[in-house]
N, C-alpha and C positions, 0 to 999 in steps of 0.2 A: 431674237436674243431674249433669253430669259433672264429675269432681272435679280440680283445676290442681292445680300442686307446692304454689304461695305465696299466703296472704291477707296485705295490708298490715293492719296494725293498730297503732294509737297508735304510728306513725312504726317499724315494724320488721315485716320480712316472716318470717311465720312459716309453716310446715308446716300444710299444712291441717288435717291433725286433731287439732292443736294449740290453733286460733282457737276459744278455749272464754272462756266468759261466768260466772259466777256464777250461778246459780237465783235469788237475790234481787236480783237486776240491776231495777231502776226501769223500767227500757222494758219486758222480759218483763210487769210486772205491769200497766202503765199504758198500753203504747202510747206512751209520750214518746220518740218518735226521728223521726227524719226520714230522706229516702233519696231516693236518684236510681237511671234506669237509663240504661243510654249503651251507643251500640256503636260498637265500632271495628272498621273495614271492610276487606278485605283491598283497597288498587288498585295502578293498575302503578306507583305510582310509591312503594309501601311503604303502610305500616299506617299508614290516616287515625283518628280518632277524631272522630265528627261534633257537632261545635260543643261539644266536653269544658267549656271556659272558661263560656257560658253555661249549662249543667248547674251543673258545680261555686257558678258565682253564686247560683243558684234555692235549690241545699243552701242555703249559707250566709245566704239571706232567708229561707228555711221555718225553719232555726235559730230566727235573730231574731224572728220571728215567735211560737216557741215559750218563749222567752226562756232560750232553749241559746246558750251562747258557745263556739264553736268552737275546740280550743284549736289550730287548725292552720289556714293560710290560705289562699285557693283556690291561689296561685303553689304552696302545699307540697301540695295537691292533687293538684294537677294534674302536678307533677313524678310523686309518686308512682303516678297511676295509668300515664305512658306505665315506670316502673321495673317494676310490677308485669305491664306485658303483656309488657315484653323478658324477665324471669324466667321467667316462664311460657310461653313460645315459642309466643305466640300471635297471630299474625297478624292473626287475627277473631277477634271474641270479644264479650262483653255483661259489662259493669263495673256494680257496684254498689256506691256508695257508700254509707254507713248512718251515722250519728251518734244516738245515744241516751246520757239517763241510766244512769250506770252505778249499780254496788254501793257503797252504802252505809247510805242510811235508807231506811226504807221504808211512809213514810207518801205520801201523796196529792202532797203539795208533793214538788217535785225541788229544791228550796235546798240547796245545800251536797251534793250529789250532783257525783263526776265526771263528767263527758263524753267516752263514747268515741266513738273512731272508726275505722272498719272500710272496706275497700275490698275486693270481691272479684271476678273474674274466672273467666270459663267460658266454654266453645262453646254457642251457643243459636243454633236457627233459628228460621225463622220461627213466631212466638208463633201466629200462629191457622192454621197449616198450609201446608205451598206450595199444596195445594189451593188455599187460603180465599183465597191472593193474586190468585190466575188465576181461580175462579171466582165467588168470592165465601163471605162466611158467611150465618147465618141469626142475628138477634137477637129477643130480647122484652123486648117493655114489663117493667121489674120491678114487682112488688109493692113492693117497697123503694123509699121517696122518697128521694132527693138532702140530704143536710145540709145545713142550714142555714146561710149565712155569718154568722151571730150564734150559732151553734152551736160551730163551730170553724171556725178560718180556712180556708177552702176553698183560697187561696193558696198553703199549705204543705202540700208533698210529704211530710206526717207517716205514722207507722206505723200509727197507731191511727183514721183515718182507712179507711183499706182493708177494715177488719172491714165500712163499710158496702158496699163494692165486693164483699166475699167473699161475704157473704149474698146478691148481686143476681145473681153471676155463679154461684154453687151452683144456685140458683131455675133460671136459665134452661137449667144444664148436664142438671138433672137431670129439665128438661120436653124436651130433646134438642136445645137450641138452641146453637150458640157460645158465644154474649155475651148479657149484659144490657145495658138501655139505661136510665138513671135519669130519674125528673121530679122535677122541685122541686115542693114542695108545692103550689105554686100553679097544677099541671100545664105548666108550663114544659119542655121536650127541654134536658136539662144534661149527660150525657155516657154514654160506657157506662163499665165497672169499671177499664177503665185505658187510656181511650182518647177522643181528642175525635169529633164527631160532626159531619159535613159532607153536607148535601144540595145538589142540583142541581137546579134548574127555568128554561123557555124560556131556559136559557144563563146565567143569573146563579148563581154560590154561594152559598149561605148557611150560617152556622154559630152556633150561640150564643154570644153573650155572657156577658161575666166575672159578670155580676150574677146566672147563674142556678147560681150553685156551683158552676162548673167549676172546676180546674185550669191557668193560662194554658198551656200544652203549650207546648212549644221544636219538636215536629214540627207541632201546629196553629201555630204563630207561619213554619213556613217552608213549610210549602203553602201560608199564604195569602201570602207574598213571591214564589213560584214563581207560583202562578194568579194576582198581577197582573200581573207582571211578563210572561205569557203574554196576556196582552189580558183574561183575564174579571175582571167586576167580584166582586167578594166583599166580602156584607154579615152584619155580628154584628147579630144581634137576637136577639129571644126567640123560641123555635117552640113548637108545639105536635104534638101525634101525628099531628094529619092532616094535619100539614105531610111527613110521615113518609111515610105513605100514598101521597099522592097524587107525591111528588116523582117526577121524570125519571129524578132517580140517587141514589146515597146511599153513604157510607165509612166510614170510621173511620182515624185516624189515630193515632197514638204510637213512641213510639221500637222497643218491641218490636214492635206492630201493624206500624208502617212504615205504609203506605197499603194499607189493605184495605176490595174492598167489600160493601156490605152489599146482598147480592141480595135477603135477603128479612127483614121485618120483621111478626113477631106475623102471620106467614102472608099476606102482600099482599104478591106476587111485582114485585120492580123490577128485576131484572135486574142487569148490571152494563154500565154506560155506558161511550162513550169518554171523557167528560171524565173519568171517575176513574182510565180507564188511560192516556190521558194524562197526568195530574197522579204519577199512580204512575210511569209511565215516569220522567218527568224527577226525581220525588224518587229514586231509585233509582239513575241513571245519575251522578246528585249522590254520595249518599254513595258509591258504589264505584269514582268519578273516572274515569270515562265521557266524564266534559260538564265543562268549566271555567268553565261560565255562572255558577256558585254554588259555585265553588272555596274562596272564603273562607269557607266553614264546613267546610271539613278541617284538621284540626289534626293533621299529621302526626306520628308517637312520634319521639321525640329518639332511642330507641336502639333496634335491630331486635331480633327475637328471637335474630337469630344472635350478637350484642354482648353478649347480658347472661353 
């Protein structure tokens, strides 16, 4: 991670190595926080932030979800993250919101616990490699099943949630793979560690369904408005592994991911398809305002890096 001037935090930007927490802070012990990733794209026409407004909503329902009351509104959000990228003179960049229990008790229950909130910013490329985008990665089945949506809300973008992501994607780094891919118990394809999961067969998409503990993704939610809006049909269902196997093509998508594919899976070589570089092309030409086909999810910063 490369380190910016300024982290926003509980409505004032401080000095990076400033942005310090308490050791008895409630989320450090428990996982009670929530968090978004976002990026904001360098194009010609200045620093887009793609779809900030539905991020910032997702925070504030994973909150709710948590039974975290936000004490800042996505409007004071969202102001603060295009402040935060004009301070920081950054063009492009990957914003991370976070909201957790703060310091005060520290028993199980968060009642009567603060709630902060933190915003930070940094350069980050591409999360699985420019490699991985052009050529593809390589995934495994994890050992690790998918949490249960009667477990914890699989809805919410929470912290403590990812401990099962960390363990799936450890597993598979350190059998030499990229990514892990999760099943739900019921051997169900539910996502990989931070990323939705999309196959291609005789021309149709498919991708799973909310019901198998995914994550609703904001980048799964605009490939599939992209790939219909391009004539293929795309269907949510449940899949299984030899749907995996045997598919045409196969991706992953997320806001860090972006559109990457997945040539090869638990060693059953699939290559990488046109329809994922297509769908890659056009989400791509999207956020860095290439194409005005799907211009309404830039949200352009109110003020440049040279303004702040």
């Amino acid at each position: 991670m490369r380190e910016t001037e300024k982290i926003w935090m509980n409505g004032d930007l401080v000095a990076w190595d400033d942005a310090r927490i308490h050791v008895g802070t409630h989320g450090l012990h428990y996982g009670s926080g929530v968090f978004e990733g976002i990026r904001a794209y360098e194009t010609p026409n200045g620093t887009a932030v793609f779809r900030l407004t539905d991020h910032l909503k997702r925070l504030e329902n994973s909150a709710k979800l948590l039974g975290m009351l936000l004490p800042f509104s996505v409007d004071d959000l969202r102001a603060a993250s295009h402040e935060l990228i004009a301070v920081n003179g950054l063009p492009e960049c990957y914003l991370r919101p976070i909201a957790f229990f703060g310091y005060g008790e520290l028993g199980v229950s968060a009642i009567g616990n603060p709630v902060d909130v933190v915003i930070m910013s940094w350069p980050w490329g591409a999360y699985l490699g420019e490699e991985g985008l052009k050529k593809g990665i390589r995934a495994k089945i994890s050992s690790w099943q998918r949490i249960g949506p009667n477990v914890i809300p699989h809805v919410a973008k929470a912290t403590g949630v990812y401990l099962n992501s960390m363990l799936a994607v450890t597993e598979a780094n350190r059998a030499g793979y990229e990514e892990a891919i999760l099943l739900t118990a019921e051997g169900y394809v539910a996502d990989g560690s931070g990323e939705n999961v999309f196959v291609v067969k005789d021309g149709v998409i498919y991708t799973p369904d909310l019901s198998t503990s995914i994550l609703p993704g904001i980048t799964r939610d605009t490939v599939i408005q992209i790939a219909q809006d391009l004539g293929y049909r795309v269907i949510e269902k449940s899949l299984i592994r030899s749907d995996l196997y045997l598919a045409d093509e196969a991706f992953m998508c997320g806001t860090a991911a972006e559109v990457t594919p997945l040539r090869e899976v638990d060693d059953v070589e699939l290559g990488v398809g046109t329809v994922t570089l297509e769908l890659q092309a056009a989400y791509l030409d999207t956020v860095r305002g290439r194409s005005e086909r799907w211009a309404q999810w830039r949200e352009y910063a109110e003020r440049t890096p040279a303004e702040a």
